[in-house]
C-alpha positions in Angstrom: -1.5 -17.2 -1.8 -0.3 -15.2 -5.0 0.3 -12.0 -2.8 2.1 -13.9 0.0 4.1 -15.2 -2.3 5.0 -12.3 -4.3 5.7 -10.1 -0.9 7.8 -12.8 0.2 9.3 -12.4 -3.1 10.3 -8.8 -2.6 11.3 -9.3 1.0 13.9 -11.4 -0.5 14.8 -8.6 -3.1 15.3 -6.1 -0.3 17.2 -8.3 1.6 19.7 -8.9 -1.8 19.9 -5.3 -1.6 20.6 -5.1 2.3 23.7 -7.8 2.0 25.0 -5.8 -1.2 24.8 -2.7 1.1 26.2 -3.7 4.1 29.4 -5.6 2.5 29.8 -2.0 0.8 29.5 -0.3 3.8 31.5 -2.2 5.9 34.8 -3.2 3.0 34.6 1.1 2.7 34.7 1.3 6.5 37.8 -1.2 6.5 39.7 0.2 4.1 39.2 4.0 5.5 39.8 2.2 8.7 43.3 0.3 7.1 44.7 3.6 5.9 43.8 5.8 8.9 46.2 3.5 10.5 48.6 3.0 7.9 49.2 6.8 8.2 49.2 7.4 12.2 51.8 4.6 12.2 53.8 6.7 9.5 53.7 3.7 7.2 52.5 5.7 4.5 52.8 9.0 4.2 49.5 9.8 2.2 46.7 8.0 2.9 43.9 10.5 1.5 43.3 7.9 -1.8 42.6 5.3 0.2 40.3 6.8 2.8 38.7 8.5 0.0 38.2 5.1 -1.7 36.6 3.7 1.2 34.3 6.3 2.0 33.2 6.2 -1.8 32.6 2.8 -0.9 30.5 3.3 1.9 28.7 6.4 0.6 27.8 4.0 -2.3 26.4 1.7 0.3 24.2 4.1 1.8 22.9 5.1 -1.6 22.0 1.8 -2.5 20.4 0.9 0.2 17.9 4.0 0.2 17.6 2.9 -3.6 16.5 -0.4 -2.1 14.5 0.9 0.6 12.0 3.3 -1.9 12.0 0.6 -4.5 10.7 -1.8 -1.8 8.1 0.6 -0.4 7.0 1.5 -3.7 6.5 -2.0 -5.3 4.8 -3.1 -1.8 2.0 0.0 -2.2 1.5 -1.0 -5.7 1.0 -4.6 -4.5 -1.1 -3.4 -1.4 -3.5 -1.1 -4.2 -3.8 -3.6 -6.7 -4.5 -6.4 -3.7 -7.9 -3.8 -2.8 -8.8 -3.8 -6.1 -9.5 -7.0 -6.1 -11.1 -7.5 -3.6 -13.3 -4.4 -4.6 -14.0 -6.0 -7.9 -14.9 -9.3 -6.1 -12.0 -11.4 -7.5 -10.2 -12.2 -4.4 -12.2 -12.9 -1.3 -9.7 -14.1 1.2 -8.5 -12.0 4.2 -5.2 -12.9 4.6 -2.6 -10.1 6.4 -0.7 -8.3 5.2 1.3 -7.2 8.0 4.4 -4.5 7.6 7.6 -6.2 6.6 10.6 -6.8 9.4 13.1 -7.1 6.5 12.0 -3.0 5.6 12.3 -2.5 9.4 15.6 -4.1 9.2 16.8 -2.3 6.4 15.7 1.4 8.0 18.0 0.3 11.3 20.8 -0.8 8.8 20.6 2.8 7.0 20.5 4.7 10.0 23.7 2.6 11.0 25.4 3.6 7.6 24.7 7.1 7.9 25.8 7.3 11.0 29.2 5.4 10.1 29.1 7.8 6.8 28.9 11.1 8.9 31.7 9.8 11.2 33.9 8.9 8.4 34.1 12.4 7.3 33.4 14.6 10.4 36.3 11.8 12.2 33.6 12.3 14.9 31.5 9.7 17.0 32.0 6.5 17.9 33.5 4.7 14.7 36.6 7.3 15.0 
């Protein structure tokens, strides 16, 4: 039961990390978003800062979700090697699964997304123009 708790423990990590990242990527969306508009309406006259800001914000996003993502993958190996060891050695004998995680699944959809938002932001391209 030690595993299982201790992979539960990291799905919850990655899921910390995947609520960090998305409020990043989506406040950096907003505020490119806010000043795009603020400009086209001739409200402002520069809006390059702000845009700027929010793509730093949303690049930052990204980043720390891949950080996430590898940390998560890593730690989960380590856990999966040390688990066979065990059970090589005799000290664990249950079989219980260790199936692959939804929350890492989850987390590779919500980086795809945030590249995809990332590369739109600065091409101006696709759907989140």
């Amino acid at each position: 039961m030690a595993f299982q708790r201790t992979r539960l423990a990291a799905d919850r990590t990655l899921m910390a990390v995947i609520r960090t990242s998305l409020s990043l990527l989506s406040f950096g969306f907003t505020i490119h978003k806010v000043f795009d508009q603020l400009k086209e309406t001739g409200m402002i006259a520069h809006a390059a800062s702000g845009r700027n800001f929010g793509l730093s914000l949303a690049l930052i996003g990204a980043l720390v979700l891949t950080m996430g993502i590898v940390y998560h993958a890593w730690f989960m190996y380590a856990l999966r090697r040390q688990r066979d060891a065990m059970r090589a050695e005799g000290v664990l004998h249950a079989q219980s699964p260790f199936p692959p995680s939804m929350t890492l699944i989850t987390a590779l959809l919500l980086l795809a997304l945030g590249v995809v938002t990332v590369v739109s932001m600065i091409y101006r391209v696709g759907p989140f123009v």
